[in-house]
N, C-alpha and C positions, 0 to 999 in steps of 0.2 A: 496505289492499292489501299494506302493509309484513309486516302482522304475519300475514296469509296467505301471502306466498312465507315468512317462514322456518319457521312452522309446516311448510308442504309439504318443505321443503328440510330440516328436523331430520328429517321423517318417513320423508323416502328415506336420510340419513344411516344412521338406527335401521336401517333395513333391510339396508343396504349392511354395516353392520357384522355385523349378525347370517350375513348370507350370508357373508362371506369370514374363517369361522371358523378358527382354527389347525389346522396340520397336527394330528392326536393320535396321542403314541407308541402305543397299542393301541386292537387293533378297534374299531369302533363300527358303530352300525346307523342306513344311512340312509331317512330316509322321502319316496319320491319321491310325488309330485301323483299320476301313475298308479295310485295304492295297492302297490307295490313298497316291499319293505326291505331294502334293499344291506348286506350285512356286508362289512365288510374295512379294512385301512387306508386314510385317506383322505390325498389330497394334491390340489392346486390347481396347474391347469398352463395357462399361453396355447394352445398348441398340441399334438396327439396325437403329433407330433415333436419333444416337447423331452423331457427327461430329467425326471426325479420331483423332482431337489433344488429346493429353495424359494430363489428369488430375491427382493430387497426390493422389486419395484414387485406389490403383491399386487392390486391394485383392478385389474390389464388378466388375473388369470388367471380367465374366464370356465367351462373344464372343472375339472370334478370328476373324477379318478381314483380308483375303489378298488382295494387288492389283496387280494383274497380267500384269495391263496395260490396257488390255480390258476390264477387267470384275473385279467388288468388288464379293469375295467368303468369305460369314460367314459358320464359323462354331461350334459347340461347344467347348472349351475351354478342356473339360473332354473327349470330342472325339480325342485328341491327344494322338499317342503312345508312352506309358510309357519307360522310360528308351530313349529314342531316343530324343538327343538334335538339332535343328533345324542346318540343313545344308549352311554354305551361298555362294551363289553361285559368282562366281569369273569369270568367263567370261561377258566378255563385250561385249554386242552386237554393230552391229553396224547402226546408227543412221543419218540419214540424217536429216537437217530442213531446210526447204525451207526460204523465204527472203519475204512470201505474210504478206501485214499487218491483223490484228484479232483486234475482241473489246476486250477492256479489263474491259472500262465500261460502261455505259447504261443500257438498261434493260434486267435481266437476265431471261434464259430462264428456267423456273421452271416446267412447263407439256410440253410437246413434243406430238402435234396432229402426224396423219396418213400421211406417206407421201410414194412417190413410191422412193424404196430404189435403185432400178437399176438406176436413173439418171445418168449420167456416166461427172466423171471430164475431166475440157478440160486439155490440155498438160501443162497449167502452174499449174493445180489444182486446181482447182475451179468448183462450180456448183452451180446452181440456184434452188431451192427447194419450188414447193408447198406444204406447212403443210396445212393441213385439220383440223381443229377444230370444237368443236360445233358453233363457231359462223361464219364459214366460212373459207377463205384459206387466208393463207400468204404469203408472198413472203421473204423469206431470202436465203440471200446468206452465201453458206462455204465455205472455205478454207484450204486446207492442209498446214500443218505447222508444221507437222515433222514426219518420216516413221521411222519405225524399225522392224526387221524382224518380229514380231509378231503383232503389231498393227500399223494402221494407224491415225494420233492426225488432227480430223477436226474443224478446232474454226470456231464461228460467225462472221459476219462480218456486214451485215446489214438484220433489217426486218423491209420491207415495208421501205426504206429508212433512218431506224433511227438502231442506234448502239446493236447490240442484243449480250449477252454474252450467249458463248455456248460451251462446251469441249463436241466432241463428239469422242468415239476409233471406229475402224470400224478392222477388221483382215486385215491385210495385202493380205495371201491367196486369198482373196473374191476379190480382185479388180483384172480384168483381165491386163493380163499382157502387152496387146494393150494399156493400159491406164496406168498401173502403169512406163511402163519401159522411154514413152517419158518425164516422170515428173521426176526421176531422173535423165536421160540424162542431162537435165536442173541445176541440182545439185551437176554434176563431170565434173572435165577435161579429157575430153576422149582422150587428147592426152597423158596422164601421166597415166602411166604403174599403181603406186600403185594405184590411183581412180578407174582402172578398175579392180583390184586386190580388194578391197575393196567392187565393186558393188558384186565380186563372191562371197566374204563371206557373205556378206549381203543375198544373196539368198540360201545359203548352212545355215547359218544359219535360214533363216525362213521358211525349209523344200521345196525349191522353187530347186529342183533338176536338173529340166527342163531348167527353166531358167537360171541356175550356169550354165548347160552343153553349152547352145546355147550361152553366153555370152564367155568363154573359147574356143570355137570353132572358134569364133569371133576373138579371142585375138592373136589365134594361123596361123588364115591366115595372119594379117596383120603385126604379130612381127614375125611369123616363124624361120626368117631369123637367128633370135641371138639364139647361141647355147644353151647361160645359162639360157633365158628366158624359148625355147622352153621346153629345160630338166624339168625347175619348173613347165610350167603349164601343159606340161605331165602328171605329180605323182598326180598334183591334179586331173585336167581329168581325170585319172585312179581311184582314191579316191571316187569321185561321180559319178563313173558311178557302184562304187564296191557297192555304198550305192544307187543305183538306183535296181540293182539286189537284194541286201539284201531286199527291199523296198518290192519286185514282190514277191521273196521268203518266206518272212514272210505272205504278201497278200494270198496265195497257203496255208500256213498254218493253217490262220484263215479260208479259205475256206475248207478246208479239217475237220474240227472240226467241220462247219457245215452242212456236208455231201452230200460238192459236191464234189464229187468224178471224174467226166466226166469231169467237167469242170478243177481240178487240173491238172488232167491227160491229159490234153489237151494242159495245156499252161508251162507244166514243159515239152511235149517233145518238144516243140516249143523253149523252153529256151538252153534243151539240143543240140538242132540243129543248133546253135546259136554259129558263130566264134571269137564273141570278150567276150563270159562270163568268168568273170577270174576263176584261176585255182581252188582256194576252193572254189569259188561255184561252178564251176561243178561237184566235189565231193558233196556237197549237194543237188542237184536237182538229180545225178545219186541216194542217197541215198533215195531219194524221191517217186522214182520212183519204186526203186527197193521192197518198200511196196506193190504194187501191184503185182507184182509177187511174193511175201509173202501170200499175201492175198491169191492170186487165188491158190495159191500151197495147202494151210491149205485148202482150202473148196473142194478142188478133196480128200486131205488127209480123211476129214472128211466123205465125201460121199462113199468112196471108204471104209472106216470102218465100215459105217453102214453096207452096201450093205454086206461085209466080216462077218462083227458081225450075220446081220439075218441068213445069208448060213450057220452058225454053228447053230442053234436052232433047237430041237428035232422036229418033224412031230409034236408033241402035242403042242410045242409052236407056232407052224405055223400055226394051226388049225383056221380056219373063213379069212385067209387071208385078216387078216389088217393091217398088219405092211406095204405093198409095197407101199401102195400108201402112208400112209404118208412119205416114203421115199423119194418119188418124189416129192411128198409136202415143205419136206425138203433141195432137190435141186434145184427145181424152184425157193423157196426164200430164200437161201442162198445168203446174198450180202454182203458187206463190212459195210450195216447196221445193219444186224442181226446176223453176225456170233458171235459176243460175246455173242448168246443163248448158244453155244454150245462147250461155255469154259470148263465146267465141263464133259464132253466127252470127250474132245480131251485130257483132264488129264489122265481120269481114265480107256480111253479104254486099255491102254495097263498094266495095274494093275493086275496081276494073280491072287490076290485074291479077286476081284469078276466074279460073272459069267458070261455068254454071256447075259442071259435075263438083270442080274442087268445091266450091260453096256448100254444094248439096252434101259431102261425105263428111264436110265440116259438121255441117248440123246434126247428122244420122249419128256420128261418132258419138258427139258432145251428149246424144239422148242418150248412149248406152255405155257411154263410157268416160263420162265427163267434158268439159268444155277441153281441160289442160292436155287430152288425148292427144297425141300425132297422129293423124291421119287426114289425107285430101284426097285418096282413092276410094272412086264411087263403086268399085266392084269387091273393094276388102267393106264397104259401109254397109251396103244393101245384104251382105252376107254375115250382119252382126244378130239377126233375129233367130238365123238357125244356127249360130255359134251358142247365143246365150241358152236357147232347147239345150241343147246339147250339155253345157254346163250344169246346168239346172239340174238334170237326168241324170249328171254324174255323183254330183251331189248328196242326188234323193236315192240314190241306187241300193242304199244298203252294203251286203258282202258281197254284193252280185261282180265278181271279179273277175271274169269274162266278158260282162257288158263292158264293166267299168276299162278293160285294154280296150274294145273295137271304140269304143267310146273318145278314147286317147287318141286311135290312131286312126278316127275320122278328122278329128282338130286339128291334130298334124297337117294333116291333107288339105287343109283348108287353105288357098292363096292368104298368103303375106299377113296371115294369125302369127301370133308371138304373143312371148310371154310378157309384154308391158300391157298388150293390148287386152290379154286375157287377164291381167291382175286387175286391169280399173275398171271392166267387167266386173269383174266380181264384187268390187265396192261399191257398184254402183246398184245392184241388182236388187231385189224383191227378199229378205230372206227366205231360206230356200225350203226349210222343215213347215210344213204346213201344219194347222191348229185345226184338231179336233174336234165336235160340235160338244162330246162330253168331258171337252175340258173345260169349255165357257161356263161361269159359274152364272147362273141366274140372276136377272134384276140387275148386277151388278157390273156395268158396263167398264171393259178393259178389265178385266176382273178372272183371272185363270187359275188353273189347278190343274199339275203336271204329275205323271211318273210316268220315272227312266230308269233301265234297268241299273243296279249297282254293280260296279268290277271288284271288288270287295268278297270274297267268300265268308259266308257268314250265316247267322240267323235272321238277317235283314236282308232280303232280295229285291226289293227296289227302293230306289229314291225318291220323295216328295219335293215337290216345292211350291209354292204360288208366286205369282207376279200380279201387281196392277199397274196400269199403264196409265201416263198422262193425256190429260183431257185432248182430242183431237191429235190422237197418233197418227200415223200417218209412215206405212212400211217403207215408202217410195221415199220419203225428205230424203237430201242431198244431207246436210247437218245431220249426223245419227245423233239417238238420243244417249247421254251419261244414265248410268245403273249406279244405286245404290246396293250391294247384296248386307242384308242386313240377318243376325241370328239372335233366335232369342234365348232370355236367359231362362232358368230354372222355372219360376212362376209366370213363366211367359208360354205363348205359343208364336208359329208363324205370322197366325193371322195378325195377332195384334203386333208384333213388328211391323208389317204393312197397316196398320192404325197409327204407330208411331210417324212414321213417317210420311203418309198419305193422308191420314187425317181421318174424322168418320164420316161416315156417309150420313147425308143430309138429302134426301130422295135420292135421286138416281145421280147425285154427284156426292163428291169426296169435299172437305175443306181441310185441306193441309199443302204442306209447302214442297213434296215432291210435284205435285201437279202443278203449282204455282211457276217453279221454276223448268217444268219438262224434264225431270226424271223419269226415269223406269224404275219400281221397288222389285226385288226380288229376295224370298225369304224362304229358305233353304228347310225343312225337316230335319234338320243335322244330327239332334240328338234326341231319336225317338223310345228311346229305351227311358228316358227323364234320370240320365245319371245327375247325381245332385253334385260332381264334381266333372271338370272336363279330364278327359282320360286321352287327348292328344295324340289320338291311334287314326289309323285308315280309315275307316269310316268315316269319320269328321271329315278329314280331307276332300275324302271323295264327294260326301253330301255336296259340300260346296262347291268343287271345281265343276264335279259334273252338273251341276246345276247350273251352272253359269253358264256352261260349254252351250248346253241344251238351249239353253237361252238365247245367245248368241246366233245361233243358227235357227231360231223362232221370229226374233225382233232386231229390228232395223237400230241396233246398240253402237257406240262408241265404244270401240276398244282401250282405246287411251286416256277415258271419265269412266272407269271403273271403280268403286271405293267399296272396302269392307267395313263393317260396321256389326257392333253387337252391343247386348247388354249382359251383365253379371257373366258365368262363365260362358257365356256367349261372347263376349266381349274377350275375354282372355282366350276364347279360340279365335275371334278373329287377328290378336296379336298374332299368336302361332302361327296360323292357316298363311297370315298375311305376311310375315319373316320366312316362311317356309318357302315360299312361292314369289319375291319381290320383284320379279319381273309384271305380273300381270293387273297392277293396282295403280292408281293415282295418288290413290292415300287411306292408310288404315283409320279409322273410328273407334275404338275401345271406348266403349261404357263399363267401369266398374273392374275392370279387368285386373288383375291378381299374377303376376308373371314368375316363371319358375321355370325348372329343366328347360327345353327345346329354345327356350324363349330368352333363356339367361346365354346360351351358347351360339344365338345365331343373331349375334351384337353387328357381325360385318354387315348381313345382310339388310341394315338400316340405315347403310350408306345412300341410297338415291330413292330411299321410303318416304315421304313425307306421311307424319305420325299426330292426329290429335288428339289426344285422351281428355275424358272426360269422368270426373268423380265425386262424391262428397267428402268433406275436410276428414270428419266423422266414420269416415267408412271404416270397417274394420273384419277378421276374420279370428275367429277364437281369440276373444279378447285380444287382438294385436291389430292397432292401425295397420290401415291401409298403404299409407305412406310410407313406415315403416319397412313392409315387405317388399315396395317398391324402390326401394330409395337406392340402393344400388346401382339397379338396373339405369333408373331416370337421370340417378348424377353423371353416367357413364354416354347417356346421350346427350343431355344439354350442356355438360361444364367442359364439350370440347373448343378446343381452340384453333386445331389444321382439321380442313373440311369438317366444319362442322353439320350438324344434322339439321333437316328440317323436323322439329320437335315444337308442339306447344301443349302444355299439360295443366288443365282448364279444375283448380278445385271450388266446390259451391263450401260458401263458408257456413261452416253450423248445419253442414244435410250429412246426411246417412248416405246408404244405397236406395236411390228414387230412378226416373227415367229419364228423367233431367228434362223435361221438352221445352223450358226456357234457354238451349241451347243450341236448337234447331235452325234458327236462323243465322247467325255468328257462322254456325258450320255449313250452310249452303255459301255462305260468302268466303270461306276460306277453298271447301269445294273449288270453284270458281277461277279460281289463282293458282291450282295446281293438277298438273295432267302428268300421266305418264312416262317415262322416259325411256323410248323403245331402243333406242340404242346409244347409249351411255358410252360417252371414249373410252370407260375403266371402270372396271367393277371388281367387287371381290365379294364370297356367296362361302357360305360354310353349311355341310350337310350331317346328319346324325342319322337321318332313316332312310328307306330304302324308297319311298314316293317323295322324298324330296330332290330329286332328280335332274330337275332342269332350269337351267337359268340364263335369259336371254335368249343365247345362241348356241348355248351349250347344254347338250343332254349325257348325264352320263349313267353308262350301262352295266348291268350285270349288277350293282351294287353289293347283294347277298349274298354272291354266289362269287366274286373277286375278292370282294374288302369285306367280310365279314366283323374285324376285328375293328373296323371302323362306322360300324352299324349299332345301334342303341333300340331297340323296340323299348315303345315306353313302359309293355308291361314289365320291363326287365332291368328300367333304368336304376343305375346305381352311383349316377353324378357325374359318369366319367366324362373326361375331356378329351376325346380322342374324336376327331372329325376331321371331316374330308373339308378341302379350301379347294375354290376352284376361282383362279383369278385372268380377268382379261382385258386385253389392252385393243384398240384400234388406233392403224396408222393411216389415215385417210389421204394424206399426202403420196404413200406410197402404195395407196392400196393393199395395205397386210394387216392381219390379225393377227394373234399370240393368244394365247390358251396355256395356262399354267395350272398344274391339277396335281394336288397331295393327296394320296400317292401317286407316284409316277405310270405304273405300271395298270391304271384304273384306262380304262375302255371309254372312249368320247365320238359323241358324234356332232358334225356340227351345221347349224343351221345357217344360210346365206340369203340376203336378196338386196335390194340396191339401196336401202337404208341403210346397211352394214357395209358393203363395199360399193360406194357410186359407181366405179368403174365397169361393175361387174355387167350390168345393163349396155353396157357399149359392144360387148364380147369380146373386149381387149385381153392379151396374154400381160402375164407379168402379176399374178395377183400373188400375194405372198402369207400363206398359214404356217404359220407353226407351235405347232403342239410342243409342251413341255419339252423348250428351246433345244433347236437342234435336230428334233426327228421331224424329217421333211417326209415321212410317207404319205400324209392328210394331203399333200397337194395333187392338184390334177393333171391331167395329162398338158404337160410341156406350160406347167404353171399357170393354164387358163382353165376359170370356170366356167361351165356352160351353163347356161338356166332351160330349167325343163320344165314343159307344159306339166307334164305326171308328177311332178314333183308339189307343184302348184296347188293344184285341183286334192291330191290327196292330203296338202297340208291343211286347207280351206276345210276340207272333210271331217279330217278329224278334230283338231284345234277350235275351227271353225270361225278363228279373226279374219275375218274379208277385206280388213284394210290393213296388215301389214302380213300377207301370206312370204311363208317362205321361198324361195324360187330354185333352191340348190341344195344338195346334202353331199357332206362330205365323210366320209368312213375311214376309221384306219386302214390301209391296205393289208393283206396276210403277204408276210414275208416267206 
């Protein structure tokens, strides 16, 4: 036993050491668990409110801070990948500093009012800045005082005539190159070969490809002449224009993944046509291309199979002729989106040991209900077309509650339908609420404008929202598309949230990076009253949910790439909205967000949240940093040490409250690396209102009207601490859940389907629930649960997830 704890105890030592590495004077590259590599300097801090310098108790500093140059990045300390020791990086970038004077002292500049960021520096660097405060505007002057490929370093210099200290980074990228290039000129000898050698690295290294090429082209008319020059800056020429095409090629691939297809294929033969793309990449764009005649070969293969497969079936298997048309069914939408229905066919058609019908129900299936379906019976396949009507019809029904039973218990009726068969169905299906022709907004393709009624009694009776869609949607894709729901702040509206993240229109296309990567934007009306503070009530909630709900049942969405996102207190409602609800998200976005009541007390529910916030250093709210009113909340998410959080908290250094859209990209790549978590072995969820109600699998009921004393409306809050915990465990091995719920005596219902219990799809007995340990009435007759078509269909209904429907409800029994 002795010689087991100090084994265990040298082995957490080892570890402890390896984590609480020294600060390092130069960059380095961190590798987080996420699959994330942080570059910048690192430093180790207890709190997001202390200062960077290293004090001697290093074992209590739990955050990781990097500085990138631009931007302070925390993160947690335990969110670092084990085994992997911090990289450092040995290139030197290269660095200009100008010769302009800056304060160094006077009065520092602590909150950063609003101000218009496009101001544009004149040639020697310099601009004039109205800041906006609450008490009026200022007049300070900035100054550039040193460039480097990735950031640009702007100090103060006067406000309002008197000395103002101010370090503000700005990207380099973002200042146009009509402005950045006469400020360097200023900075090199351009009659000496290496300065102009230097300005090209300087731009190759801060991804400025364009600019490397036009300043080399530059170089090469007026040096031409010398053999040895021209030879060097040839190879490099050639270098950055190999890393301009690699640039376009990889572009082509993330568009191709998000299923544009026309558009790849549009501008790889435009590449291939194309007399100076070097030689291995032509070999890869020929490769590129040559997928589509891949493509198009398999889906003649495939249809040319069916068409062969039916022509062998007996006169009795042909009998009611319905296998033709869904043939043509099957060739009309056969595309590069949906031919992975029909993976498991093109296996097994030529398999001698099964028969034509089995082959043929193989395919029918795989078209309506995925390749991974079970089924090889040709009379449950050909009977999928008036199943999915039917569905469909149930769907679009409304309250019609008498259609909606005969509707039930025609599907019933239907030979060897079941509920696995009827749920990949439904993921697979068309979504099902059809689009308006006055919701399509003109000129503006993918481009909609919704209202849905509000459940909410109030002076607002219905909900807005808009959505824009990526280029070349496509309701039918097997792949659903990721949603952003994004909300805007005070001086914002919807639309330009869908600008933020879509980009502007430029004719009849968008340029931004929702469309780049195949997102869906969706942007809620949520607070149409323009309160200038968020007020954390029903309405917000609802704006949101039910816009998404709407949504959901509109467009062919991932449920599990869903992210909230906001700006200013748009941002601090999507905290709330998004801790309220943390089942239904991949990961919260807060821009600018300010956290307080609802937000400070529902700390559990950031257990399986992954959270990026995004802010300036500067921000502040009646004269009080930003950081300041956050720092509680932050140090209580990142400086954990058991399960820690996924948490990274992104500040711009020297910015105010801006929109930050130099962060857009960073965050489609974290996007990317984190999905939902629909059913979590153990969760714990803490509630304060009466629509915060359901989490995972657990809804609980009555709230207002049982636990009153544990309900908080926020017009009435008063800080208490009194909240309902509702915690759960799965036992997979044994097939049991546990539900635990403070108070005891609170009313739960609970939700089931084969993600939550495997078993339960088999229709095996022996499944085991129990509610707040001990009361076994939640179980079903003789411990098995049943899955119910009705159960399905109505969850689909209202909820409206198509890829993880419920399949079972369970109630407390009346005693």
């Amino acid at each position: 036993m002795n010689r087991l704890f100090c084994f265990v105890l040298f082995s957490f030592f080892v570890f402890e050491l390896f984590l609480f590495f020294p600060v390092y004077a130069k960059p380095v590259k961190l590798a987080m668990n996420d699959g994330r590599l942080i570059i910048g300097e690192v430093n180790e801090i207890e709190g997001v409110d202390e200062k960077l310098e290293t004090v001697a108790d290093v074992k209590a500093k739990m955050i990781i801070v990097v500085n990138d140059g631009l931007r302070l990045i925390y993160v947690p300390k335990y969110k670092l990948r084990r085994g992997v020791l911090p990289e450092v990086v040995n290139e030197i970038p290269e660095v200009f500093k100008t010769k302009l004077p800056f304060s160094t002292s006077g009065q520092k500049l602590a909150i950063l009012g609003d101000f218009e960021p496009r101001i544009k520096f004149d040639r020697f660097g310099r601009r004039l800045l109205h800041v906006r405060h609450m008490g009026g505007v200022e007049l300070i002057t900035q100054v550039i005082t040193e460039i480097s490929p990735r950031y640009i370093r702007a100090r103060g210099l006067y406000m309002n005539n008197s000395s103002i200290v101010w370090d503000m980074r700005l990207a380099t990228h973002t200042l146009p190159r009509e402005q950045l290039t006469p400020i360097l000129m200023r900075l090199i000898n351009t009659a000496q070969i290496d300065e102009r050698i230097r300005l090209v690295r300087f731009y190759i290294q801060g991804g400025m490809l364009d600019e490397a090429e036009e300043e080399l082209a530059e170089l090469l008319k007026t040096k031409g002449d010398d053999a040895e020059i021209k030879q060097r800056f040839t190879s490099v020429y050639r270098m950055i224009r190999q890393q301009k095409f690699q640039r376009l090629i990889d572009e082509m691939e993330l568009r191709w993944n998000a299923g544009q297809f026309s558009l790849v294929h549009r501008y790889l033969e435009d590449l291939a046509k194309g007399d100076d793309l070097p030689e291995e990449l032509f070999m890869t764009v020929r490769r590129m291309l040559q997928r589509y005649d891949d493509l198009e070969k398999k889906r003649k293969e495939i249809i040319e199979q069916l068409r062969a497969t039916y022509n062998r079936l007996s006169d009795d298997e042909k009998k009611g002729g319905f296998i033709p048309p869904i043939i043509e069914e099957i060739e009309t939408g056969l595309t590069p989106n949906t031919i992975d229905r029909m993976e498991s066919f093109y296996m097994y058609v030529k398999n001698p040991d099964l028969t034509d019908s089995e082959k043929l129900a193989i395919g029918i299936t795989g078209w309506y209900c995925g390749s991974n379906a079970d089924n090889n019976r040709l009379l449950v396949a050909q009977s999928l077309p008036a199943l999915r009507r039917l569905v469909l019809e149930y769907l679009q029904s409304g309250k019609e509650t008498i259609r909606q039973a005969e509707i039930i218990k025609q599907i019933k009726s239907m030979e060897s339908v079941n509920p696995a068969l009827i749920a990949a169905m439904i993921a697979y299906m068309s979504p099902p609420k059809p689009i308006l022709p006055e919701e399509i907004i003109a000129d503006k393709p993918g481009y909609f404008r919704f209202k849905i009624p509000s459940p909410v009694n109030g002076v607002i009776g219905e909900i807005e929202y808009v959505v824009q869609l990526p280029p070349e949607y496509d309701p039918n894709r097997t792949a659903h598309y990721p949603v952003i729901v994004t909300l805007n702040g005070f001086s914002q509206t919807p639309d330009s949230q869908i600008d933020f993240w879509a980009g502007n229109w430029r004719g009849s296309d968008r340029v931004g990076q929702s469309g780049r990567h195949g997102y869906i934007v969706v942007a809620p009306h949520w607070n149409p009253l323009r309160l200038f503070e968020y007020d954390f009530s029903a309405f917000a909630h609802a704006a949101v949910l039910c816009s998404l709900k709407d949504a959901i049942k509109r467009f062919n969405i991932d449920t599990d790439r869903v992210y909230l996102s906001g700006h200013g207190i748009g941002g601090t409602a999507a905290w709330d909205i998004g801790l309220a609800h943390p089942d239904l998200w991949g990961g919260l976005i807060p821009f600018n967000a300010i956290g307080s009541k609802y937000i400070k007390e529902y700390r559990d529910n950031v257990q399986l949240l992954p959270i990026y916030f995004v802010s300036g250093e500067l921000e502040g709210k009646n004269g009080v940093n930003t950081i300041l009113l956050n720092a509680p909340i932050f140090n209580s998410y990142l400086a954990r040490q058991i399960q820690p959080y996924e948490i990274t908290l992104i500040r711009y250094i020297g910015h105010g409250i801006e929109m930050f859209h130099d962060e857009i990209v960073p965050i489609f790549d974290w996007m990317k690396l984190h999905v939902r978590n629909f059913t979590p072995r153990s969760f714990e969820a803490n509630s304060m209102r009466a629509w915060d109600n359901f989490f995972w699998w657990v809804e609980l009921n009555n709230l207002s009207n049982d636990t009153p004393e544990y309900i908080t409306d926020p017009i009435d809050w008063n800080g208490t601490k009194k909240k309902i915990i509702v915690r759960s465990n799965l036992f997979p091995a044994g097939n049991g859940l546990q539900v635990d719920v403070v108070p005891r005596t609170l009313d739960v219902t609970i939700y089931l389907n084969p993600d939550i219990l495997p078993e339960m799809v088999n229709f095996r007995p022996g499944s085991r629930i129990i509610v707040n340990v001990g009361q076994k009435n939640y179980n079903a007759q003789n411990n098995q649960i049943l899955p119910d078509i009705a159960v399905i269909l109505y969850d689909v209904k209202t909820r409206g997830d198509r890829l993880h429907p419920f399949w079972a409800v369970l109630r407390k029994k009346k005693n």
